[in-house]
C-alpha positions in Angstrom: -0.9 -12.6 -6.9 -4.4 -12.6 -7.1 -4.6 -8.9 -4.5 -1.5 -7.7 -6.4 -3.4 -7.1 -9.5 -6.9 -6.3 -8.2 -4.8 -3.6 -6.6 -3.5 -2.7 -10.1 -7.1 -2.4 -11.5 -7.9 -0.2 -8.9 -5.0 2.4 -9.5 -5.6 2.4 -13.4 -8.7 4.1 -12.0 -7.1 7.5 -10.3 -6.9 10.6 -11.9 -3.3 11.6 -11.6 -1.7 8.2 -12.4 -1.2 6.9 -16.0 -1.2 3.4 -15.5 -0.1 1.7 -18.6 0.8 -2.2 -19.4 2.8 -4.0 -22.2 0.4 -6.5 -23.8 2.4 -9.8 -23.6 1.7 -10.1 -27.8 3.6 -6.7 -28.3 6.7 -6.9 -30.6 8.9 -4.9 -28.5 12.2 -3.4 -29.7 13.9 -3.5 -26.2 12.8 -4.9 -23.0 12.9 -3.1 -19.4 16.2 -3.0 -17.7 16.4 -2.2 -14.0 13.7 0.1 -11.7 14.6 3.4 -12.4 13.1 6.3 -11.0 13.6 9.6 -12.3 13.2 12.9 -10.5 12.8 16.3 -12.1 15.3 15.2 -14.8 18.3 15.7 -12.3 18.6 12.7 -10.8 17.8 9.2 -11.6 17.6 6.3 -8.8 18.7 3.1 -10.4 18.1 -0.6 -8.1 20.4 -3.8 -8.9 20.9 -6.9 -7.4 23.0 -5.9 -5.3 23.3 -2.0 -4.9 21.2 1.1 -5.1 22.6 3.9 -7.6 22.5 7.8 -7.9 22.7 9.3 -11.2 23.1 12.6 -12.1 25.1 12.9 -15.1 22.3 15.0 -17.7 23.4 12.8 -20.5 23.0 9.2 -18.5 19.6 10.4 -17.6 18.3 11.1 -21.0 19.2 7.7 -22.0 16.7 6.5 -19.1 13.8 8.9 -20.5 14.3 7.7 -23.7 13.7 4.3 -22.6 11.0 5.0 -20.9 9.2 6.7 -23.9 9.8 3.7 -25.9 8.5 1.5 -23.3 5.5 3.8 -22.9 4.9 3.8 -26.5 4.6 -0.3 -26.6 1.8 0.2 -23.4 -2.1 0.1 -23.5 -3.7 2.9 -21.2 -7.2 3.3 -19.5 -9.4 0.4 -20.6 -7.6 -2.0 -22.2 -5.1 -1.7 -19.7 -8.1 -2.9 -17.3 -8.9 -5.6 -19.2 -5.7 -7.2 -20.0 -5.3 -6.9 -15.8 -8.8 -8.5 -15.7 -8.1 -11.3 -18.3 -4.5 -12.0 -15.3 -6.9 -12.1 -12.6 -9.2 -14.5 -14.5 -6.5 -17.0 -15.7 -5.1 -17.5 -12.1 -9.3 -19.0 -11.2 
């Protein structure tokens, strides 16, 4: 686990990712769901246990980005982002 996150720290660093984390103290007013990825707001790749799904229905999709936003809003960026990774890394020594 220990790589898995010093690879973390090392993405928060590039310029055309926004690497953001939930602090585990944040009161959150929903949790994540399944891994959802979105592309160009016409179709939305969601993974379950047991089966991959395409959506494409506009409205279904929204719902996903406005998710997303929430989740984004809970999230620390840049710095603190790097030092709650750090303060992982530290507690698995």
């Amino acid at each position: 686990m220990r790589e898995q996150l010093e690879r973390l720290l090392a993405v928060t660093t590039f310029p055309s990712i926004s690497f953001g984390v939930i602090p585990p103290d944040v009161v959150r007013g929903m949790w994540p769901g399944e891994g959802v990825w979105i592309f160009d707001e016409k179709i939305a790749v969601v993974e379950t246990t047991t089966a991959e799904l395409t959506i494409t229905q506009p409205s279904e999709i929204a719902l996903f980005l406005r998710s997303f936003e929430r989740l984004q809003g809970h999230a620390v960026y840049g710095s603190e982002a790097r030092s709650l990774i750090t303060k992982a890394i530290e507690e698995l020594e």
